[in-house]
Gaussian input, Z-matrix of N, CA and C with variables (Angstrom, degrees):
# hf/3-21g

backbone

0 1
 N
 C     1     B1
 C     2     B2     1     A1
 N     3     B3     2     A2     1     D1
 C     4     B4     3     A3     2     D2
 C     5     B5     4     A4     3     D3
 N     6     B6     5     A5     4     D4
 C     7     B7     6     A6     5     D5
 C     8     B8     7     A7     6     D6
 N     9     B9     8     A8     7     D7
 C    10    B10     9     A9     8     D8
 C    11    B11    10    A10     9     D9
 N    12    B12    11    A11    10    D10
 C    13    B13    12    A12    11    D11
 C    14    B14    13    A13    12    D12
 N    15    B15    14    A14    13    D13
 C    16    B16    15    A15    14    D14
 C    17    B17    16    A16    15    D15
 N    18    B18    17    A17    16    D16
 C    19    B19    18    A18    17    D17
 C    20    B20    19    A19    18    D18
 N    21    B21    20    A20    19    D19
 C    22    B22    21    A21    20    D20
 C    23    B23    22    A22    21    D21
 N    24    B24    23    A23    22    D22
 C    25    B25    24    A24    23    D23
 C    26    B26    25    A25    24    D24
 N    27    B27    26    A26    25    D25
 C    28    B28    27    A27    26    D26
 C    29    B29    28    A28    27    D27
 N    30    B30    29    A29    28    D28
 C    31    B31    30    A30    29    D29
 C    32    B32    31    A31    30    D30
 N    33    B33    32    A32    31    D31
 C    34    B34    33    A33    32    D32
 C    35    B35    34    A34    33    D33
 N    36    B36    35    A35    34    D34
 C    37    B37    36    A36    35    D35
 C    38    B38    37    A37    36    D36
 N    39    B39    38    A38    37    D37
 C    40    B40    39    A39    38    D38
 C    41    B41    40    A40    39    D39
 N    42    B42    41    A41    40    D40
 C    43    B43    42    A42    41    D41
 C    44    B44    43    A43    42    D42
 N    45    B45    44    A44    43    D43
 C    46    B46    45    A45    44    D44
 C    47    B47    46    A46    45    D45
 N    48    B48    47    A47    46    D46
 C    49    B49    48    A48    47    D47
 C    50    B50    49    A49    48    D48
 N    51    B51    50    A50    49    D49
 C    52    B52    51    A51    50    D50
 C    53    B53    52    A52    51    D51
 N    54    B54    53    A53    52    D52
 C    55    B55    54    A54    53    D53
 C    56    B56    55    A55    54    D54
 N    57    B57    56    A56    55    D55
 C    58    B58    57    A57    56    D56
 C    59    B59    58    A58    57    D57
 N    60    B60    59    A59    58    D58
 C    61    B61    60    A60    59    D59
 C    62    B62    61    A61    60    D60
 N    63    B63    62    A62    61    D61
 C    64    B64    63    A63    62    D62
 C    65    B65    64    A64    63    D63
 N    66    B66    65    A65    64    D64
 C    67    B67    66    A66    65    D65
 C    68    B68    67    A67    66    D66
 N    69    B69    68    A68    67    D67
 C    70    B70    69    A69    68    D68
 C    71    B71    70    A70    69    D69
 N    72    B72    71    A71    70    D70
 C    73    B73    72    A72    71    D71
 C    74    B74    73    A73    72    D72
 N    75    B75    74    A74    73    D73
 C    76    B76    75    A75    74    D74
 C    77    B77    76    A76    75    D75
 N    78    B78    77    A77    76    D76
 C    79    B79    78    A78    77    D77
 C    80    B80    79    A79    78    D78
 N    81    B81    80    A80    79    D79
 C    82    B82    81    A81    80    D80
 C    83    B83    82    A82    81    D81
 N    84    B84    83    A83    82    D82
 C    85    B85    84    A84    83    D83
 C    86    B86    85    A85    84    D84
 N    87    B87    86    A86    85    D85
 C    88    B88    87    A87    86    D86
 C    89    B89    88    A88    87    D87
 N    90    B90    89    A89    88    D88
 C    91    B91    90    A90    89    D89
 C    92    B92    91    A91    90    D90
 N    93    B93    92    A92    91    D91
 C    94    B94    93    A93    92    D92
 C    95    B95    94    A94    93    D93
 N    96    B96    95    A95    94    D94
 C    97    B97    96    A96    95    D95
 C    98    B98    97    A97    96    D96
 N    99    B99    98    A98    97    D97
 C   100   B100    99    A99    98    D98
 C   101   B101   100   A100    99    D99
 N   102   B102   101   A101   100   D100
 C   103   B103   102   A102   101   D101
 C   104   B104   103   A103   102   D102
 N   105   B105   104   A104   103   D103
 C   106   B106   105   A105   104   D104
 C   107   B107   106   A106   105   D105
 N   108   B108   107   A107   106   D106
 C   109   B109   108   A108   107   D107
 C   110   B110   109   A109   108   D108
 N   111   B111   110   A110   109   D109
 C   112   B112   111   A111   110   D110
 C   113   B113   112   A112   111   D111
 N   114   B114   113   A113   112   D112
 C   115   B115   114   A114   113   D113
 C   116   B116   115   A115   114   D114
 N   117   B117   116   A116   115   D115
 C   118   B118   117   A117   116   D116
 C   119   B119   118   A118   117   D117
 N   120   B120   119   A119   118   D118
 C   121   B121   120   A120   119   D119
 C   122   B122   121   A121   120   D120
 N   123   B123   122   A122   121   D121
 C   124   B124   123   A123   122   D122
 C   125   B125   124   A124   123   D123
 N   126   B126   125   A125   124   D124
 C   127   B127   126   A126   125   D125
 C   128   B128   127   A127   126   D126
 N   129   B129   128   A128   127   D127
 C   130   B130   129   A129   128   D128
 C   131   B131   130   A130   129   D129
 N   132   B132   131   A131   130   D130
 C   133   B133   132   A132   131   D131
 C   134   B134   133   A133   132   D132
 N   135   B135   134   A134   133   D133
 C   136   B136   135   A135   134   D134
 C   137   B137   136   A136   135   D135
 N   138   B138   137   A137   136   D136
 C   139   B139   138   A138   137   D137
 C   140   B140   139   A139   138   D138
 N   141   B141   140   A140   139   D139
 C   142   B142   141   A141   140   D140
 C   143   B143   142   A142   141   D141
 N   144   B144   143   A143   142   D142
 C   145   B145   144   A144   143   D143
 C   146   B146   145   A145   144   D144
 N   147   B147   146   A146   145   D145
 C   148   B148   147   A147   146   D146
 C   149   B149   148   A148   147   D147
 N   150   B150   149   A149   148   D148
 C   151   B151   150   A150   149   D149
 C   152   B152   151   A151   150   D150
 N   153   B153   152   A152   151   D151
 C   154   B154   153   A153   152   D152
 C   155   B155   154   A154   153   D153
 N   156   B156   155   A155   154   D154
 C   157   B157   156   A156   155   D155
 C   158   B158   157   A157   156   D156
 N   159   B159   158   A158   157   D157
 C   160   B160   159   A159   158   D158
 C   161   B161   160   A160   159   D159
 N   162   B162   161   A161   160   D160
 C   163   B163   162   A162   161   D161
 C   164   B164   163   A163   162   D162
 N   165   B165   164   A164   163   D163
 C   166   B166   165   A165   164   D164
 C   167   B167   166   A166   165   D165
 N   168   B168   167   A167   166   D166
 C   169   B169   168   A168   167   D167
 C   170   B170   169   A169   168   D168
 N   171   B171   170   A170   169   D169
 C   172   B172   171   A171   170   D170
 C   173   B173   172   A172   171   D171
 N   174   B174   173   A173   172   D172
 C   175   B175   174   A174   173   D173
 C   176   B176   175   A175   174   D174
 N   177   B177   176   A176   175   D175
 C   178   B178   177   A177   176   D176
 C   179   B179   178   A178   177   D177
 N   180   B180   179   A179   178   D178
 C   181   B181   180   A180   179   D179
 C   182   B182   181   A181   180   D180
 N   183   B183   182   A182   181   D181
 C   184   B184   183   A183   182   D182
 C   185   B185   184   A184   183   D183
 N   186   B186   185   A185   184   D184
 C   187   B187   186   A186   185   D185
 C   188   B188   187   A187   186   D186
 N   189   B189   188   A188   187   D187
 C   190   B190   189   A189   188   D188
 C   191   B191   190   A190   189   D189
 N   192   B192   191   A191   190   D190
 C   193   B193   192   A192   191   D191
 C   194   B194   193   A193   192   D192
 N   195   B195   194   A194   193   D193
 C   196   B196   195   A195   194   D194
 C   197   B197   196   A196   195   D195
 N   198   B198   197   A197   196   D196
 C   199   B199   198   A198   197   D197
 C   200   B200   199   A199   198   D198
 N   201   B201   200   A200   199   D199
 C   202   B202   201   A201   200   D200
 C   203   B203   202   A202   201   D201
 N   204   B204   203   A203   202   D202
 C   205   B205   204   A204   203   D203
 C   206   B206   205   A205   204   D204
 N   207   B207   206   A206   205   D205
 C   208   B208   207   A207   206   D206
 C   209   B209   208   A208   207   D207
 N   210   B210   209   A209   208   D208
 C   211   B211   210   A210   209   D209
 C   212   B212   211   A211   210   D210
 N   213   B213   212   A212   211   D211
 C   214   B214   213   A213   212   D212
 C   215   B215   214   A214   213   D213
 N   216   B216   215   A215   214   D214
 C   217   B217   216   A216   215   D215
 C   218   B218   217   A217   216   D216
 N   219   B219   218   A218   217   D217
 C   220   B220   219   A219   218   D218
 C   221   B221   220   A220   219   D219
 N   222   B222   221   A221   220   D220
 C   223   B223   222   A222   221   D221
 C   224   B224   223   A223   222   D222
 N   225   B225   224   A224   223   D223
 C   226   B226   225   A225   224   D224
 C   227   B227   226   A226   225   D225
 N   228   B228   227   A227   226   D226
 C   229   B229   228   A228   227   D227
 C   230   B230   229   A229   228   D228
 N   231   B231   230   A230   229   D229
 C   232   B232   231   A231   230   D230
 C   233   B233   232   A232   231   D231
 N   234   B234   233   A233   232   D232
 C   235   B235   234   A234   233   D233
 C   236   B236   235   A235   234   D234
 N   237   B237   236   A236   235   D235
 C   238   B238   237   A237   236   D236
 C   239   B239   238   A238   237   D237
 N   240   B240   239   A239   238   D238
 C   241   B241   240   A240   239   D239
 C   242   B242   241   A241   240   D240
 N   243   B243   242   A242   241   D241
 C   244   B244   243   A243   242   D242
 C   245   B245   244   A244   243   D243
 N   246   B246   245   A245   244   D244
 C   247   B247   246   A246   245   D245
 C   248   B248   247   A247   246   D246
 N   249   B249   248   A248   247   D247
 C   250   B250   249   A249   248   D248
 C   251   B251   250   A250   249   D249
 N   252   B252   251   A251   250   D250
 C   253   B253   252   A252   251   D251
 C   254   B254   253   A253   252   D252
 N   255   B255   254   A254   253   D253
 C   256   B256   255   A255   254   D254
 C   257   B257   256   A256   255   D255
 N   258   B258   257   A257   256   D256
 C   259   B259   258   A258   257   D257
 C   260   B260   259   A259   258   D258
 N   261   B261   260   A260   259   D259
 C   262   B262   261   A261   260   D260
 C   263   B263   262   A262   261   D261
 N   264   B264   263   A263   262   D262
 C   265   B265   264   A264   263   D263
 C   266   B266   265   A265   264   D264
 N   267   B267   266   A266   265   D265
 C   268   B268   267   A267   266   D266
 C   269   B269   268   A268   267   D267
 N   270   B270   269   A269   268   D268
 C   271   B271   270   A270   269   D269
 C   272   B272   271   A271   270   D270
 N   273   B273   272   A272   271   D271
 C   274   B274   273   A273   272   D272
 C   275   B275   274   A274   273   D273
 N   276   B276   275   A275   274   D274
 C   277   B277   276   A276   275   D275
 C   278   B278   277   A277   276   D276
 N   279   B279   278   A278   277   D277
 C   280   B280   279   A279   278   D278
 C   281   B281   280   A280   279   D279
 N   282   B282   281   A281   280   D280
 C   283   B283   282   A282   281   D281
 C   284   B284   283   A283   282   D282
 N   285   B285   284   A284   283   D283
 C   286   B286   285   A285   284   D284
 C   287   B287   286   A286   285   D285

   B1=1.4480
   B2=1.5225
   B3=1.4049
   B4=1.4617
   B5=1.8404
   B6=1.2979
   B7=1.6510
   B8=1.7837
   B9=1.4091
   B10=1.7163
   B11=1.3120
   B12=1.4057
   B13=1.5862
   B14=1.9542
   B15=1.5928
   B16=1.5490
   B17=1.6433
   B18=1.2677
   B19=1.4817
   B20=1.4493
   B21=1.3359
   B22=1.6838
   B23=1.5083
   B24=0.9852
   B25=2.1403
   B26=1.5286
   B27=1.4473
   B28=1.7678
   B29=1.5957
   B30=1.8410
   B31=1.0976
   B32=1.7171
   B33=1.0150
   B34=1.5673
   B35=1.3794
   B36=1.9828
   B37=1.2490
   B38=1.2135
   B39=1.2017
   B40=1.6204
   B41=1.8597
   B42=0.7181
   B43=1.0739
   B44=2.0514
   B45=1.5374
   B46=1.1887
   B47=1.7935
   B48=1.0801
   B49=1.8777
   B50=1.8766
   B51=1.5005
   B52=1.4173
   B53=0.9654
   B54=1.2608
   B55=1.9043
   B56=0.9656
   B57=1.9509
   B58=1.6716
   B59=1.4655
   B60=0.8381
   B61=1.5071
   B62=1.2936
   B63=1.2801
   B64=1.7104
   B65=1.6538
   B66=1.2176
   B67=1.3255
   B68=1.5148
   B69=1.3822
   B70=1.7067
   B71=1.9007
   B72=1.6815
   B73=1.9390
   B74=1.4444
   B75=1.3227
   B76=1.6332
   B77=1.8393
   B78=1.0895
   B79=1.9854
   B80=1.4351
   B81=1.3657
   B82=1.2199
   B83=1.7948
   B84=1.1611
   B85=1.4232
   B86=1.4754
   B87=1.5534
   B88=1.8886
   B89=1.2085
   B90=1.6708
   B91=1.4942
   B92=1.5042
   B93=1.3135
   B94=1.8066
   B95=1.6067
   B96=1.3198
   B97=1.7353
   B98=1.5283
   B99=1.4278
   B100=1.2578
   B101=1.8215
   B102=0.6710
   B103=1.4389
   B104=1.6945
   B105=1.5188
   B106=1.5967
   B107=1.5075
   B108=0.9425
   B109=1.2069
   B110=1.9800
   B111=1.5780
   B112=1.1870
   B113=2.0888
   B114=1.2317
   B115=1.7968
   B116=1.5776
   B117=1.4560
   B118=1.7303
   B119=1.6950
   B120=1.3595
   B121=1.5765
   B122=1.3118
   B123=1.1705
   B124=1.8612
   B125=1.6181
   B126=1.4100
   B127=1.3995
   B128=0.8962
   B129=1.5564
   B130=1.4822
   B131=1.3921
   B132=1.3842
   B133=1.6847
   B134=1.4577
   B135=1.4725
   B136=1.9799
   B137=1.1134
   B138=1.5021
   B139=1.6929
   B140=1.6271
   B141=1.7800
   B142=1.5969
   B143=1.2087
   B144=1.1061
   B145=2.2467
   B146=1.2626
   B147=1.4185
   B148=1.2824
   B149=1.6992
   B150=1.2374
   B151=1.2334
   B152=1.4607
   B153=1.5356
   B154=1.7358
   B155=1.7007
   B156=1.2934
   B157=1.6441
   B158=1.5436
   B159=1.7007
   B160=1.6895
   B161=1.5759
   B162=1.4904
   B163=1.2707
   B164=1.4405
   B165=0.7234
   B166=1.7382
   B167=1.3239
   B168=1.0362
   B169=1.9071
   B170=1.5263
   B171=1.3763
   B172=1.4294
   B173=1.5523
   B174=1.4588
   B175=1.4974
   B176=1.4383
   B177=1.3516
   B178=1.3581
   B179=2.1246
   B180=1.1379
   B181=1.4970
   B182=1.4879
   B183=1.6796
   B184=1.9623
   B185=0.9133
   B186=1.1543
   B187=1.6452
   B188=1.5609
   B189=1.6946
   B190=1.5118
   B191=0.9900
   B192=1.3689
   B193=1.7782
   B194=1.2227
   B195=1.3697
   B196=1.8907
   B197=1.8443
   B198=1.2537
   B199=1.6101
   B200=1.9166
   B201=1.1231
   B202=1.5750
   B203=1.6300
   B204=1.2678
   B205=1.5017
   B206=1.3875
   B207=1.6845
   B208=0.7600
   B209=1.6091
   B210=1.5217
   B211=2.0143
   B212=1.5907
   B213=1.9746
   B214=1.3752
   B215=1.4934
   B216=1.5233
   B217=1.5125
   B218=1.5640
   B219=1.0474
   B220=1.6877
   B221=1.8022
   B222=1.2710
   B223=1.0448
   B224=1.3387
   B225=1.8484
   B226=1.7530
   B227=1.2126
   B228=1.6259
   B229=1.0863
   B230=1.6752
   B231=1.7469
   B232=1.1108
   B233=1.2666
   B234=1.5498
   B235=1.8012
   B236=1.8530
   B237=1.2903
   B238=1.4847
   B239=1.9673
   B240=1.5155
   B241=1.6260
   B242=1.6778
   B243=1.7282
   B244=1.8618
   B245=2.2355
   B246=1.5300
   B247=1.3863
   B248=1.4327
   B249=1.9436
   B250=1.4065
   B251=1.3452
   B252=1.7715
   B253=1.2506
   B254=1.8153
   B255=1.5270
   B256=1.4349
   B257=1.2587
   B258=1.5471
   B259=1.6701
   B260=1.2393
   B261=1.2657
   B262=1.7635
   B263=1.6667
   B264=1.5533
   B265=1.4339
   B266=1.4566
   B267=0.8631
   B268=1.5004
   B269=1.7301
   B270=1.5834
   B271=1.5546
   B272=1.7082
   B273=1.5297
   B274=1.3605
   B275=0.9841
   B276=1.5227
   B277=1.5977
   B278=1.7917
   B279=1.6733
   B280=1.7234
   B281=1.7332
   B282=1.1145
   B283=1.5463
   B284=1.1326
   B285=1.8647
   B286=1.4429
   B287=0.9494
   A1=109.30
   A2=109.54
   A3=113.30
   A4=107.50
   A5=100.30
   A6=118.40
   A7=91.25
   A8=110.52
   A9=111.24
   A10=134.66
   A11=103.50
   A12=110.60
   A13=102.03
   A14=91.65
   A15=98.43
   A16=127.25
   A17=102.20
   A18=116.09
   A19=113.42
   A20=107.88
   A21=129.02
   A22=102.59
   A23=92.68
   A24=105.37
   A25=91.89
   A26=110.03
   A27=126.71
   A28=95.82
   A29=121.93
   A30=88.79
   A31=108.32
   A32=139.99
   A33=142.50
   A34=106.04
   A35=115.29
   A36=113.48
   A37=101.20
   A38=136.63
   A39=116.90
   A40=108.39
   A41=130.70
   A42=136.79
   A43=147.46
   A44=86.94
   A45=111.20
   A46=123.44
   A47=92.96
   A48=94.59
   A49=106.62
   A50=118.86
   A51=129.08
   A52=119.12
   A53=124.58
   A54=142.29
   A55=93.79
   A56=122.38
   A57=117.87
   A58=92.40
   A59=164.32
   A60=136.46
   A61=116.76
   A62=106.40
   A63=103.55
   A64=119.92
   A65=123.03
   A66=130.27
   A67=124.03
   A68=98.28
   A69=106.82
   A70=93.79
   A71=91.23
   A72=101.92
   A73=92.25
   A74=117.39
   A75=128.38
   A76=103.28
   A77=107.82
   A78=107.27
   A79=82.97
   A80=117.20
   A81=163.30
   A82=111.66
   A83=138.47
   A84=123.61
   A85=109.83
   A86=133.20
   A87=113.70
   A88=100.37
   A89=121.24
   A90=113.29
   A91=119.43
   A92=124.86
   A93=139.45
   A94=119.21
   A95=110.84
   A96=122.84
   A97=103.78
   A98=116.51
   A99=127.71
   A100=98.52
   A101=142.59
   A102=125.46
   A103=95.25
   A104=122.09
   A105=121.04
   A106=107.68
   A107=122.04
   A108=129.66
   A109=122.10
   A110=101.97
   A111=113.26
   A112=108.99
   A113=103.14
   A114=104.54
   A115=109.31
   A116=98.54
   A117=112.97
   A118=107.35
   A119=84.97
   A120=108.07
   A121=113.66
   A122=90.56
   A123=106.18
   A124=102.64
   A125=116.65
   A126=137.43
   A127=128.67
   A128=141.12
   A129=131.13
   A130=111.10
   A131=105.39
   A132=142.38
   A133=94.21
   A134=117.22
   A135=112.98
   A136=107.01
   A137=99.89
   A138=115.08
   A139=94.03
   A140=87.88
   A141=104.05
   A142=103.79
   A143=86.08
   A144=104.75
   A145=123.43
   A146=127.95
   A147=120.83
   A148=123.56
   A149=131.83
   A150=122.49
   A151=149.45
   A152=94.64
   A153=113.47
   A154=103.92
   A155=124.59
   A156=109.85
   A157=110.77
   A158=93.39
   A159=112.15
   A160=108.68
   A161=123.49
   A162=119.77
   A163=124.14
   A164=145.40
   A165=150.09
   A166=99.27
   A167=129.21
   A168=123.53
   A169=113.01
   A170=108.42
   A171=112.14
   A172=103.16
   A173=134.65
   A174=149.24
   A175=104.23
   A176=122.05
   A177=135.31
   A178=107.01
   A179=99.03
   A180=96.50
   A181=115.68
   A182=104.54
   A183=126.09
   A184=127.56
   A185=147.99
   A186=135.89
   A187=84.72
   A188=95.68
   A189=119.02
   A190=119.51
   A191=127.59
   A192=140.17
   A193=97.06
   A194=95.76
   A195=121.49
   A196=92.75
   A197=139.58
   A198=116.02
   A199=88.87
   A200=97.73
   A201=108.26
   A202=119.56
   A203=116.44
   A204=151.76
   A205=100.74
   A206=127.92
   A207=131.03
   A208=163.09
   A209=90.17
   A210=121.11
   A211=94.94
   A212=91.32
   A213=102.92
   A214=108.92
   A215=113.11
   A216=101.68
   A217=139.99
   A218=95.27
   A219=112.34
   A220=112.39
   A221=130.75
   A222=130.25
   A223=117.72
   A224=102.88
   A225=91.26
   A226=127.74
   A227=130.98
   A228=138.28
   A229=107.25
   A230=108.74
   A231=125.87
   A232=136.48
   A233=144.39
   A234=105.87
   A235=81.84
   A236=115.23
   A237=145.55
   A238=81.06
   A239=84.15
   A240=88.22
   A241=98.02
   A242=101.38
   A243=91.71
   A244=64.92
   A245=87.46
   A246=96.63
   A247=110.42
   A248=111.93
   A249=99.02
   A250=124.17
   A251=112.60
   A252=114.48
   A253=120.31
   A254=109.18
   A255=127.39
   A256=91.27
   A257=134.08
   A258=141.82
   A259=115.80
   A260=101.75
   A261=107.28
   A262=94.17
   A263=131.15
   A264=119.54
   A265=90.37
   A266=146.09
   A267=142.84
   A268=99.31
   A269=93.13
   A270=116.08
   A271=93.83
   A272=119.30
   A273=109.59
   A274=136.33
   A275=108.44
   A276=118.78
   A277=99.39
   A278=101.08
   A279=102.73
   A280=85.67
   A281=142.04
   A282=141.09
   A283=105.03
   A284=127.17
   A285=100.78
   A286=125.95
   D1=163.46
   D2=-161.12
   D3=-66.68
   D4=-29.41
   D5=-154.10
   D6=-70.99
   D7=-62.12
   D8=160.54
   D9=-34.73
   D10=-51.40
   D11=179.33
   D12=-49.58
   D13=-65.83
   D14=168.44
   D15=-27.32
   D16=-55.53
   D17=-177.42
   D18=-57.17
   D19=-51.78
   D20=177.13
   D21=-47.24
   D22=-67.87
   D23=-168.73
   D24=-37.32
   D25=-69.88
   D26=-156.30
   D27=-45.94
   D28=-70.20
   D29=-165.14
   D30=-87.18
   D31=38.99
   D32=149.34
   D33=-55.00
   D34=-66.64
   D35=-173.63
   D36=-80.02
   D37=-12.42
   D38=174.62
   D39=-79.42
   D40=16.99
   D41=149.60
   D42=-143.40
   D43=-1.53
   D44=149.97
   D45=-22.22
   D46=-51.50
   D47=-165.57
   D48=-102.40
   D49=0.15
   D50=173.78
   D51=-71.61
   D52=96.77
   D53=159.82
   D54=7.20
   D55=127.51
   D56=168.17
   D57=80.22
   D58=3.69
   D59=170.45
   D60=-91.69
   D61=104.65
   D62=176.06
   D63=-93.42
   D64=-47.97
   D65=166.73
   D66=-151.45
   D67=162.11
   D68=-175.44
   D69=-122.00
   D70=116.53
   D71=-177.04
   D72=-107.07
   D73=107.47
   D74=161.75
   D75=-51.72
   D76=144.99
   D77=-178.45
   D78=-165.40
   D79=172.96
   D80=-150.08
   D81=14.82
   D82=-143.63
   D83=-143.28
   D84=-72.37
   D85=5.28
   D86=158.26
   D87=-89.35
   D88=-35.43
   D89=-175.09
   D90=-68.29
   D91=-18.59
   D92=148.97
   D93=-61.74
   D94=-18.41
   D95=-167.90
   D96=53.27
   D97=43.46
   D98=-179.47
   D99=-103.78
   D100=17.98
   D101=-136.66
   D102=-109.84
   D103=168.71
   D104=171.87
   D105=-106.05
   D106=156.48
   D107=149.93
   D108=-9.64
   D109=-63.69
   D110=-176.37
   D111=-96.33
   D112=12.21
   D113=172.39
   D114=-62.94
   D115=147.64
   D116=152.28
   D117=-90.58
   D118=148.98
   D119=168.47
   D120=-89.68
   D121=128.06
   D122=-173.57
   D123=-107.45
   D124=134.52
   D125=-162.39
   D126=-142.04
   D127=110.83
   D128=159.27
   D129=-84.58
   D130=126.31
   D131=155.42
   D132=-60.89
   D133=93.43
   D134=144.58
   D135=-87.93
   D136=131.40
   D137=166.70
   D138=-137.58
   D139=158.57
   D140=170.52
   D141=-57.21
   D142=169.41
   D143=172.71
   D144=-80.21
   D145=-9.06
   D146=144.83
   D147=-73.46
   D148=-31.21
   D149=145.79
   D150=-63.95
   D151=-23.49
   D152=155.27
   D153=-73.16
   D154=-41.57
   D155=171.61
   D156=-39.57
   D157=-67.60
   D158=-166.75
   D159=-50.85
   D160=-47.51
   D161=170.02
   D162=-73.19
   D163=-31.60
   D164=175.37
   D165=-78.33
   D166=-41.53
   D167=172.95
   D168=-66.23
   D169=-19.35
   D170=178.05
   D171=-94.11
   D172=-9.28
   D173=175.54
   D174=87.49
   D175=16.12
   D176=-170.99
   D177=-82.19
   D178=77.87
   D179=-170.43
   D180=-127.15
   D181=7.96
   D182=162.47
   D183=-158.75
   D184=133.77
   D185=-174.59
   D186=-157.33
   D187=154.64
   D188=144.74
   D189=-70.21
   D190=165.82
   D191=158.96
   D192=-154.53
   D193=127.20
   D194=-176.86
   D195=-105.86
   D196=-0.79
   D197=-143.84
   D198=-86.93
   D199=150.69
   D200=164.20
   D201=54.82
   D202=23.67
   D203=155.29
   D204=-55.50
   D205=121.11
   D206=137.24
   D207=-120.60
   D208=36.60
   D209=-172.30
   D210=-140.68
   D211=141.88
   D212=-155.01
   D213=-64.66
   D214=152.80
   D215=-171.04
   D216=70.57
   D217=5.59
   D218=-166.23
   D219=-87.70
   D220=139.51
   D221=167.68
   D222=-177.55
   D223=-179.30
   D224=-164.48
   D225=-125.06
   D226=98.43
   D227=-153.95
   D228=-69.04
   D229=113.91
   D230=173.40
   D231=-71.24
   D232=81.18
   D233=-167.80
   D234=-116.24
   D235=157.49
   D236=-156.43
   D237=-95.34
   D238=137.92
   D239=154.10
   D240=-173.14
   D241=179.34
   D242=-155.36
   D243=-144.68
   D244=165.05
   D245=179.86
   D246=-59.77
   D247=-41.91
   D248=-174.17
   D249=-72.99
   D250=-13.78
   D251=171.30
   D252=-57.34
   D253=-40.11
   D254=-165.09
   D255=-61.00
   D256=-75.76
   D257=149.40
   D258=10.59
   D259=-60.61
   D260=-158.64
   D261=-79.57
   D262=-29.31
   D263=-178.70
   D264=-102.60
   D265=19.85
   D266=148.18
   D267=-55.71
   D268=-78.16
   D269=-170.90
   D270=-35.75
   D271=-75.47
   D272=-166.38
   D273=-45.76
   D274=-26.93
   D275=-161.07
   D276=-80.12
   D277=-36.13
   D278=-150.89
   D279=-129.39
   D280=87.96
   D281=-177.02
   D282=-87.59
   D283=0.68
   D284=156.80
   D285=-99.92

């Protein structure tokens, strides 16, 4: 839906230019085009591994972000991940 797409973009460039930021992977119901009207966007934050140190040592491994949201209720579910993390549940999920 249009209101997501919106949401997605905003925090992309709102974090676009942050030390360690390698990519933002949209997943669960916009990344299915399952989503409602009133859904959050769910997101993995890739960062290098010196910013996955700095954040996970701080216990910082999900957060919301409401900034620059504009549909009621709307926001963007954060969970932290680093390439070697993605790898390592690669390996578990699929061990062949």
């Amino acid at each position: 839906m249009e209101q997501h797409e919106r949401a997605l973009a905003a925090y992309v460039e709102s974090v676009r230019d942050t030390p360690g930021t390698l990519a933002v992977i949209a997943v669960g119901s916009v990344a299915k085009g399952s989503e409602r009207a009133d859904s959050d966007v769910d997101v993995y934050l890739v960062v290098d591994d010196e910013r996955w140190a700095a954040e996970t040592a701080a216990g910082r491994y999900a957060w919301v972000d409401r900034r620059g949201l504009d549909y009621p209720g709307s926001y963007i579910d954060v969970k932290l991940a680093s390439p070697a993390y993605l790898a390592a549940a690669k390996v578990r999920c699929n061990p062949a």
